[in-house]
N, CA, C and O atoms as a MOPAC input file, in Angstrom:
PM7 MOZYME 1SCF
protein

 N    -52.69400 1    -0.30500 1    60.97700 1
 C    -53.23600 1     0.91100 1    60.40100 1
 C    -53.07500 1     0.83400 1    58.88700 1
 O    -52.04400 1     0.34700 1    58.42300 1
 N    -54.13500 1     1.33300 1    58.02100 1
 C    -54.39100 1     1.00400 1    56.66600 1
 C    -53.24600 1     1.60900 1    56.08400 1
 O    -52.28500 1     1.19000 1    55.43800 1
 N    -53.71500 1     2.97700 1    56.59900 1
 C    -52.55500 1     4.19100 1    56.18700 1
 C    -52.80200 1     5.36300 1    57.16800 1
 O    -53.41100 1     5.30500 1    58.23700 1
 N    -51.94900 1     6.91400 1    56.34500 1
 C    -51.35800 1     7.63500 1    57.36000 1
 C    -52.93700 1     8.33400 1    57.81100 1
 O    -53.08900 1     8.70600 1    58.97500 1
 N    -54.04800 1     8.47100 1    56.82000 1
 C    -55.27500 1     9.28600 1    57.34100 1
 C    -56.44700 1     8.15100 1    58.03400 1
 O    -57.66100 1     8.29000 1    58.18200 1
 N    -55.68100 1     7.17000 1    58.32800 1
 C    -56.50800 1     6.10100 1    59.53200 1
 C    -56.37000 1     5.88100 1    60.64700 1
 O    -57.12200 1     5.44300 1    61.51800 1
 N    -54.76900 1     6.38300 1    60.61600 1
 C    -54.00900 1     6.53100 1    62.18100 1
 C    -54.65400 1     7.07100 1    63.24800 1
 O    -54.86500 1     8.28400 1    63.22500 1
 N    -55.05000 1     6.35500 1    64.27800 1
 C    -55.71000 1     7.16500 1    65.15900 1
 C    -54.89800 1     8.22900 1    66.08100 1
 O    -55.49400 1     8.79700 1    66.99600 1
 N    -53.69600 1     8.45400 1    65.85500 1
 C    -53.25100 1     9.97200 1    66.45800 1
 C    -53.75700 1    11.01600 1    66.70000 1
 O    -53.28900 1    11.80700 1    67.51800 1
 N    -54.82400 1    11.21100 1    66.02200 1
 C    -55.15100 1    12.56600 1    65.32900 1
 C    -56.22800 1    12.78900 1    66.41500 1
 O    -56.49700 1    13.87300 1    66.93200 1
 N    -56.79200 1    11.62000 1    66.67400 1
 C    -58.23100 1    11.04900 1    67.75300 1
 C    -57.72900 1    11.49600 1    69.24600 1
 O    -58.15500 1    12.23400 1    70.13500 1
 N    -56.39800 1    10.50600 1    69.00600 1
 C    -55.91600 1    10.67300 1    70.41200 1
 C    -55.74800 1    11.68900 1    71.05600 1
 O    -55.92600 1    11.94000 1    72.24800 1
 N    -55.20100 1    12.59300 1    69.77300 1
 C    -54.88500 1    13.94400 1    70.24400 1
 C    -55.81100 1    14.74100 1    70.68700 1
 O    -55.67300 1    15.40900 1    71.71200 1
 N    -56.98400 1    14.74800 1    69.85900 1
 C    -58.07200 1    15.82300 1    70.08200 1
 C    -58.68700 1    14.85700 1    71.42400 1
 O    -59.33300 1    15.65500 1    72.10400 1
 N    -58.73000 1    13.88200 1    71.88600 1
 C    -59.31700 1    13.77200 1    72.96300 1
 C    -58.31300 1    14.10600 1    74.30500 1
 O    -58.63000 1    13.58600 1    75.37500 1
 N    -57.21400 1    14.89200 1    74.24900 1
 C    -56.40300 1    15.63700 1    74.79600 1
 C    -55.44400 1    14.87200 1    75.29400 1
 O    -54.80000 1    15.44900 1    76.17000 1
 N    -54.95100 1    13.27900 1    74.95500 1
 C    -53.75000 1    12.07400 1    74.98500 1
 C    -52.89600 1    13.17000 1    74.62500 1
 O    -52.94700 1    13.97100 1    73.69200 1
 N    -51.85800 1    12.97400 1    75.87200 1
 C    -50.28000 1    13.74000 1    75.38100 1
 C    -49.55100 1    12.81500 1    74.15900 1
 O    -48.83700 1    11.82600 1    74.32300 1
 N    -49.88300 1    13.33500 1    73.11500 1
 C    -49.39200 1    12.70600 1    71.61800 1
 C    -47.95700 1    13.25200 1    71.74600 1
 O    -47.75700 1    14.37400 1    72.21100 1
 N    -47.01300 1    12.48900 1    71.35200 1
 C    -45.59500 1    12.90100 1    70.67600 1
 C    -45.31700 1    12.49800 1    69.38800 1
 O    -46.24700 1    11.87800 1    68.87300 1
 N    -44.30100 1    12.65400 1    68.67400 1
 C    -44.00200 1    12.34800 1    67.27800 1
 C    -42.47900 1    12.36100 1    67.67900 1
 O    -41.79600 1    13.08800 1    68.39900 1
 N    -42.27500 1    11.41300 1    67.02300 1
 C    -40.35700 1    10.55500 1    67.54700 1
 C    -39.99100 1     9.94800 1    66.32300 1
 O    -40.86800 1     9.81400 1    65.46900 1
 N    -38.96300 1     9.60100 1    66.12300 1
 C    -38.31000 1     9.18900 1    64.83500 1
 C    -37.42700 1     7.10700 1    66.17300 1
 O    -37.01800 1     6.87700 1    67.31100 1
 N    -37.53500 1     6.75800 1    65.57900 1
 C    -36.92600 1     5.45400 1    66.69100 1
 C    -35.47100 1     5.42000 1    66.29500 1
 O    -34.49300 1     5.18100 1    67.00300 1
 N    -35.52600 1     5.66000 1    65.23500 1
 C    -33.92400 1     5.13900 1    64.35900 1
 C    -33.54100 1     6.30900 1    62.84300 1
 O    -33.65000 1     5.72900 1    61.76300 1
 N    -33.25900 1     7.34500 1    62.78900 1
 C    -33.28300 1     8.09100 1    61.95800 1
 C    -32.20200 1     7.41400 1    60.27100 1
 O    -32.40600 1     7.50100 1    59.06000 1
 N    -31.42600 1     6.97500 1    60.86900 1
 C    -30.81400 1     6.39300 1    59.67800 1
 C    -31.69700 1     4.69200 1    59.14000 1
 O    -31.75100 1     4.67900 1    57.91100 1
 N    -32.13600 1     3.79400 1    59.56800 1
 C    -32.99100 1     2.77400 1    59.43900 1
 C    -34.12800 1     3.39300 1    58.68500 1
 O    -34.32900 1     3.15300 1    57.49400 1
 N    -34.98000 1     4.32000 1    59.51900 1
 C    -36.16900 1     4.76700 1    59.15300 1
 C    -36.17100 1     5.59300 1    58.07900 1
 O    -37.08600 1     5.64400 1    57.25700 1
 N    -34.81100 1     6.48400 1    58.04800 1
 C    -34.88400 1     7.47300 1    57.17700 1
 C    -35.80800 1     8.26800 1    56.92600 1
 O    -36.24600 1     8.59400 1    55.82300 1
 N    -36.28800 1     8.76800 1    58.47700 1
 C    -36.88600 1     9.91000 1    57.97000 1
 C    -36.76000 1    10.92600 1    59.14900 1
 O    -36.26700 1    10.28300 1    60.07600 1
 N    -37.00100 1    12.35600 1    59.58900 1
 C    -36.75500 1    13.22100 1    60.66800 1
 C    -38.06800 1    13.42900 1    61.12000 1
 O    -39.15800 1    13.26600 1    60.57200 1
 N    -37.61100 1    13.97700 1    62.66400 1
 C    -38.78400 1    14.59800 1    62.95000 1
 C    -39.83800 1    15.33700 1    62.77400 1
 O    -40.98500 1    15.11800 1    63.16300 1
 N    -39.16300 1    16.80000 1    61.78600 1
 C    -39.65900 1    17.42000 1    60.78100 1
 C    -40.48600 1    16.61200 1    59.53100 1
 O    -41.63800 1    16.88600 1    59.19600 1
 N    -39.83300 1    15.79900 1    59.05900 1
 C    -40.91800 1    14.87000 1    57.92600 1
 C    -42.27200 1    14.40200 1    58.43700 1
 O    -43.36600 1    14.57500 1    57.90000 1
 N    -41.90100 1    13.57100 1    59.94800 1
 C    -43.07200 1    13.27600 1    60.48200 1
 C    -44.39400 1    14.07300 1    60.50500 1
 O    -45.50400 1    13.81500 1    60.04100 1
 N    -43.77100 1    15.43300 1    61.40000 1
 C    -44.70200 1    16.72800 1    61.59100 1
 C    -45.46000 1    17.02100 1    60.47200 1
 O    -46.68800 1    17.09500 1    60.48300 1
 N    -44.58500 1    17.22800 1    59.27800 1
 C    -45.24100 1    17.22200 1    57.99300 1
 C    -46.11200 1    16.24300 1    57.46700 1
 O    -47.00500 1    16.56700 1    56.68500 1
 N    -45.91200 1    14.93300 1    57.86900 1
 C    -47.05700 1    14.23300 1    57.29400 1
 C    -48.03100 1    14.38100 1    58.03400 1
 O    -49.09600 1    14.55700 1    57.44200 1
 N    -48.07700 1    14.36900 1    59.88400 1
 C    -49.03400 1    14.86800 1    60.57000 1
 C    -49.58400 1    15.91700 1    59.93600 1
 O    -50.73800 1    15.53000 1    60.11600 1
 N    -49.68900 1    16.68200 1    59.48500 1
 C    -49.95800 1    17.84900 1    58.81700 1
 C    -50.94600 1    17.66700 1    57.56200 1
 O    -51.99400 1    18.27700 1    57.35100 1
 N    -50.27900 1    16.57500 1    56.71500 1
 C    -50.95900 1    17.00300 1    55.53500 1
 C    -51.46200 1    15.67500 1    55.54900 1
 O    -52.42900 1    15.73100 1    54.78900 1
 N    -51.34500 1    14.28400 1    56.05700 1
 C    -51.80500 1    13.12700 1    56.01800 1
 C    -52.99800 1    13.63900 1    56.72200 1
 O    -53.96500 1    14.09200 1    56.10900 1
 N    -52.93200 1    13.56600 1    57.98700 1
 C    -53.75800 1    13.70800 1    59.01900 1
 C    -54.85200 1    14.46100 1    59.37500 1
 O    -55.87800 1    14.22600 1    60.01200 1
 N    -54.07300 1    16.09500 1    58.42600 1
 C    -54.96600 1    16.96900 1    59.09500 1
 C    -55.18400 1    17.92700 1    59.96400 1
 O    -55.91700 1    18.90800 1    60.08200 1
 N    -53.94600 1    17.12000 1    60.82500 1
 C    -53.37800 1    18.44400 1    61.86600 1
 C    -52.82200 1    19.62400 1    61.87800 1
 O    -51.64200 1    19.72900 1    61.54600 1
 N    -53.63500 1    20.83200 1    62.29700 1
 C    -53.22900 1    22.04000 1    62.10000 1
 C    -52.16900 1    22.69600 1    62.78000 1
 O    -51.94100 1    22.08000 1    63.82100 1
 N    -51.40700 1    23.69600 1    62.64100 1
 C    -50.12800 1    24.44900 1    63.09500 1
 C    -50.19200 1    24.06400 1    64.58300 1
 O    -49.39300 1    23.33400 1    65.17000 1
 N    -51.64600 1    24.88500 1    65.27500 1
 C    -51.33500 1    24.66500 1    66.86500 1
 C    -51.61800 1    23.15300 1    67.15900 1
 O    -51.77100 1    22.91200 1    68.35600 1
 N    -51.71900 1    22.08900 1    66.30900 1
 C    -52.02100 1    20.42500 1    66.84900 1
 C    -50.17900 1    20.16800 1    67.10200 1
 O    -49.44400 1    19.87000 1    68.04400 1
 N    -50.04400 1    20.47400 1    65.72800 1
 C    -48.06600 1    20.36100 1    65.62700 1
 C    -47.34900 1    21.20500 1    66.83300 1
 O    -46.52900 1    20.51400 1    67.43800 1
 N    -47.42300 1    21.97300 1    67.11000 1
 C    -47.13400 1    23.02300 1    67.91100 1
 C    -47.19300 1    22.34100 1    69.12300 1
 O    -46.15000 1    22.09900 1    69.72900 1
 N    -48.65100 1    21.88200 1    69.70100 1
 C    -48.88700 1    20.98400 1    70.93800 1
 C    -47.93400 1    19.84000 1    71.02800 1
 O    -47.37100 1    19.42600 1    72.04100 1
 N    -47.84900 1    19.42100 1    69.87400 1
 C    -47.16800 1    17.31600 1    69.70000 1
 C    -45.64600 1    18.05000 1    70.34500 1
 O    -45.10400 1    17.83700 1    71.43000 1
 N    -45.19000 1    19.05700 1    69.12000 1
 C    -43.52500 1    19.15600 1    70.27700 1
 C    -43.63300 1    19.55700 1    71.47500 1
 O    -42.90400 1    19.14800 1    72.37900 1
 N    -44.54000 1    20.39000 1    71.62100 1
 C    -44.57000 1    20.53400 1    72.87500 1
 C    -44.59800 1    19.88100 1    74.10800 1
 O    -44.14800 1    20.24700 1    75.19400 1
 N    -45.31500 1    18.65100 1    73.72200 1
 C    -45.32700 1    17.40500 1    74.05800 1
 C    -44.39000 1    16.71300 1    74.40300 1
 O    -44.12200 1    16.39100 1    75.56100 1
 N    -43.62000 1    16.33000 1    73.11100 1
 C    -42.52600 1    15.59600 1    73.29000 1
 C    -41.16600 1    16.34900 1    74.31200 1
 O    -40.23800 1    15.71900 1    74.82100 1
 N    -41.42100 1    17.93900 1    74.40500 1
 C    -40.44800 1    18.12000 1    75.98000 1
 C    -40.89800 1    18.10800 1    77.21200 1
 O    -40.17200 1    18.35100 1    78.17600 1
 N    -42.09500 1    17.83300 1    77.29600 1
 C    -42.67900 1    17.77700 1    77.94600 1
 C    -42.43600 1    16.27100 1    78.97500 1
 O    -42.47400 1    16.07900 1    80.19000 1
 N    -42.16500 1    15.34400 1    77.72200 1
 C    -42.18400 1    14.05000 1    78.13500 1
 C    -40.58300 1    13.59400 1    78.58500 1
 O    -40.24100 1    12.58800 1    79.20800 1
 N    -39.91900 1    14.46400 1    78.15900 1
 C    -38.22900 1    14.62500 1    77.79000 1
 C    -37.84900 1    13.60200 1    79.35500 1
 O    -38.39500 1    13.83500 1    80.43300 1
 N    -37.07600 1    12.76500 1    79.19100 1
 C    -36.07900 1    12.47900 1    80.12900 1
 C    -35.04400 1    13.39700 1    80.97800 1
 O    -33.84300 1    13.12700 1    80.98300 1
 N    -35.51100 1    14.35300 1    81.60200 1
 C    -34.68300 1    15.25400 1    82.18200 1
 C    -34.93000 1    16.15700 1    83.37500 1
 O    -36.08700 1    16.57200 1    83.30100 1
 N    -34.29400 1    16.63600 1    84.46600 1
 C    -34.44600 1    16.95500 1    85.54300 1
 C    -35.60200 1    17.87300 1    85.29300 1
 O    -35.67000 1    18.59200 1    84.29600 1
 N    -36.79700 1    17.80500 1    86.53600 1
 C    -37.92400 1    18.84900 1    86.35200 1
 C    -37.48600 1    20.40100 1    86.11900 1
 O    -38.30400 1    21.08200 1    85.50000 1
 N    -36.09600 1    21.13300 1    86.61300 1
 C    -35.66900 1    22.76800 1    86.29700 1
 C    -35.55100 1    22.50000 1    85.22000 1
 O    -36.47700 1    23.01800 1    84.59600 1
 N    -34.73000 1    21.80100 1    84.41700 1
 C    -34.05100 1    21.92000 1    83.28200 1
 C    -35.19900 1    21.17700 1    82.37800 1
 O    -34.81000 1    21.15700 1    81.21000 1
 N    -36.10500 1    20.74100 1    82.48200 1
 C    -37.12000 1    20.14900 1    81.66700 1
 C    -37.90300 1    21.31200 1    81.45400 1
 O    -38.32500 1    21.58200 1    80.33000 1
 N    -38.26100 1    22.43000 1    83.01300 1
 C    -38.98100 1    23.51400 1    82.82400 1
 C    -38.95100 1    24.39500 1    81.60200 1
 O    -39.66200 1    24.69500 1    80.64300 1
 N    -37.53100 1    24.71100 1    82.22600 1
 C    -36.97500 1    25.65500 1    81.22400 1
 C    -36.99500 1    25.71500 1    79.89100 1
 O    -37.00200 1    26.77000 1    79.25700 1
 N    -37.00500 1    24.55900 1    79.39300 1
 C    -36.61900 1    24.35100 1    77.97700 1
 C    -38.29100 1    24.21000 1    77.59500 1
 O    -38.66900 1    24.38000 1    76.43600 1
 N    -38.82100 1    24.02700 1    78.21000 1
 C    -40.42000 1    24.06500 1    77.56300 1
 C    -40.89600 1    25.24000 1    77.17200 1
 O    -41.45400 1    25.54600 1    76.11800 1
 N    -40.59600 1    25.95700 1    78.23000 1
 C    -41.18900 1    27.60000 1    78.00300 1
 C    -40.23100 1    28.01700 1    77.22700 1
 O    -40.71700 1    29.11700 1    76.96200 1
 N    -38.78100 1    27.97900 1    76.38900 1
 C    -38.04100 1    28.07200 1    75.82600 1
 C    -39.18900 1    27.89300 1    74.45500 1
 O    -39.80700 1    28.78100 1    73.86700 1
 N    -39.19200 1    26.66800 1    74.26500 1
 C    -40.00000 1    26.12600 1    73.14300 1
 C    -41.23900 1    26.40100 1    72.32200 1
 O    -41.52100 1    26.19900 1    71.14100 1
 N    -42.18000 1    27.17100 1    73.81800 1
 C    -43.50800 1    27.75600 1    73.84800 1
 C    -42.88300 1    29.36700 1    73.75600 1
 O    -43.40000 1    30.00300 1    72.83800 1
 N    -42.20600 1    29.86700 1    74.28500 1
 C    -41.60700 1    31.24800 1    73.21500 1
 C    -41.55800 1    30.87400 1    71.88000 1
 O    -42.62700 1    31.03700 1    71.29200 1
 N    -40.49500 1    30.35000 1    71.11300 1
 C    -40.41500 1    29.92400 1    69.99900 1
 C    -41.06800 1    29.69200 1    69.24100 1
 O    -41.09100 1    30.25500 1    68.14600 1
 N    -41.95500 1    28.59100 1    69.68200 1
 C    -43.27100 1    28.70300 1    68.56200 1
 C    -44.12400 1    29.57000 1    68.15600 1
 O    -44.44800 1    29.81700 1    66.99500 1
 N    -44.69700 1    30.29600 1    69.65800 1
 C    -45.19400 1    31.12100 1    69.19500 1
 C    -44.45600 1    32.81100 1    68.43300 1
 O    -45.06400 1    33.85300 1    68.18800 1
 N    -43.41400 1    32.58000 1    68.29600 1
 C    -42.74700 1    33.92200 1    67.93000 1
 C    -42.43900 1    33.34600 1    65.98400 1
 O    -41.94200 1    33.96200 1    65.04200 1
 N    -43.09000 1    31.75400 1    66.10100 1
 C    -42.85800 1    31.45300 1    64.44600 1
 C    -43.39200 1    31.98700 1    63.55000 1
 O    -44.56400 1    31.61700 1    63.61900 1
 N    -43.25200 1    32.78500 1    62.54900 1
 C    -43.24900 1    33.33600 1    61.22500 1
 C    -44.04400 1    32.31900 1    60.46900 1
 O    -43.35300 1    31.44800 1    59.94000 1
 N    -45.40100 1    32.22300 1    60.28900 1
 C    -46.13400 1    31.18900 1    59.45300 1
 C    -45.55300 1    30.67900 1    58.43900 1
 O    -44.98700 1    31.58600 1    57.83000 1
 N    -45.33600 1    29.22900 1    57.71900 1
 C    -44.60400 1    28.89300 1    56.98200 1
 C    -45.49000 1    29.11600 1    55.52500 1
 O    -46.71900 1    29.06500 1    55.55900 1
 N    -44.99800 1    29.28300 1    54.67200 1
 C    -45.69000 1    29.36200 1    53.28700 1
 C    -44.93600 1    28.50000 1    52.40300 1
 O    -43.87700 1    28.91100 1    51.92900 1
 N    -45.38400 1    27.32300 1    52.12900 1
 C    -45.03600 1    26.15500 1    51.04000 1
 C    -45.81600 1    25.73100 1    50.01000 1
 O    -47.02800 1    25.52100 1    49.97700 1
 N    -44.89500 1    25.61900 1    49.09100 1
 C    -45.92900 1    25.76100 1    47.49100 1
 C    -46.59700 1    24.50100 1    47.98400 1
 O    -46.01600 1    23.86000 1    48.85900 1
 N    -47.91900 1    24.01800 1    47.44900 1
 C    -48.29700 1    23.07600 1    47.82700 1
 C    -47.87600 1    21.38600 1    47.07000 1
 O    -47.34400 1    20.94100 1    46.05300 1
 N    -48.29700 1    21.06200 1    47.89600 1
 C    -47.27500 1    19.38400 1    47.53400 1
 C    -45.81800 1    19.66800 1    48.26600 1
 O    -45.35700 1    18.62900 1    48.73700 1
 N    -45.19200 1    20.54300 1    48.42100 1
 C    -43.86600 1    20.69500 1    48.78100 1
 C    -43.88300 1    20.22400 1    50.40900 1
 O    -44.74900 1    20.22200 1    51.28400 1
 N    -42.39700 1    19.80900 1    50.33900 1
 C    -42.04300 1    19.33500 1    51.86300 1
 C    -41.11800 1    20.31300 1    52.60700 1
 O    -39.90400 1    20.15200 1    52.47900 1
 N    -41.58100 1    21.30400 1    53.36600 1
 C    -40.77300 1    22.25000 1    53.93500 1
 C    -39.42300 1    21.62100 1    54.55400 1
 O    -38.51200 1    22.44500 1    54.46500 1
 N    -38.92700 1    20.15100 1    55.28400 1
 C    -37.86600 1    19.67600 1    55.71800 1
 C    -37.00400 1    19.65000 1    54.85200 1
 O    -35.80000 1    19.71600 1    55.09700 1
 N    -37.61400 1    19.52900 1    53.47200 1
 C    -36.40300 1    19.18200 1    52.30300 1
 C    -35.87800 1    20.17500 1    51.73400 1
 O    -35.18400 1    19.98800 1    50.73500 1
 N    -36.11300 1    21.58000 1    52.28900 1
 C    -35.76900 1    22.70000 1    51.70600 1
 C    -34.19200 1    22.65600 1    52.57600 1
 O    -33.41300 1    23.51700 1    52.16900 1
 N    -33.58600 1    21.64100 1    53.85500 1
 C    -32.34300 1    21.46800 1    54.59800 1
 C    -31.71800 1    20.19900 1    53.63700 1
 O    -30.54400 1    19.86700 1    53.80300 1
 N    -32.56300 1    19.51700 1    52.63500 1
 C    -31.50000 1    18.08700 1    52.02200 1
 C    -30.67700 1    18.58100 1    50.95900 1
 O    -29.88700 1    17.82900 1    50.38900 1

């Protein structure tokens, strides 16, 4: 891939591929999950409910008993949707407002 707005994620996604976003090695890679989301975001293109779907995704995909996998999804799908729209000056990286 050339770069981040060639990535076909974005494809995958809209053709309804359960997309996730994962970090492999957070200290190696140095970067979080949150950074990722954010470049999905502003590399890519992907809007609030694309991001919204990807985590959703990723518990979806979670290694863990089907109750306790349940639970925590609809946990998640409360949550998001009860999120407070984010407002970031532009260029800014909302993750780095925690470094």
């Amino acid at each position: 891939v050339k770069d981040l707005r060639t990535h076909p994620l974005k494809l995958y996604h809209d053709l309804g591929l359960r997309v996730t976003i994962n970090t492999d090695n957070r200290l190696i890679a140095d970067t979080t999950v949150s950074r990722e989301l954010w470049l999905c975001h502003s590399w890519m293109g992907m809007d609030r409910d694309d991001v919204h779907r990807m985590i959703i995704n990723g518990f979806k995909a979670a290694f863990l008993p089907f109750h306790q996998k349940q639970t925590m999804v609809r946990t998640v799908i409360r949550e998001l949707s009860n999120a407070a729209p984010v407002s970031a000056q532009p260029g800014s990286h909302p993750a780095d407002a925690n470094a």
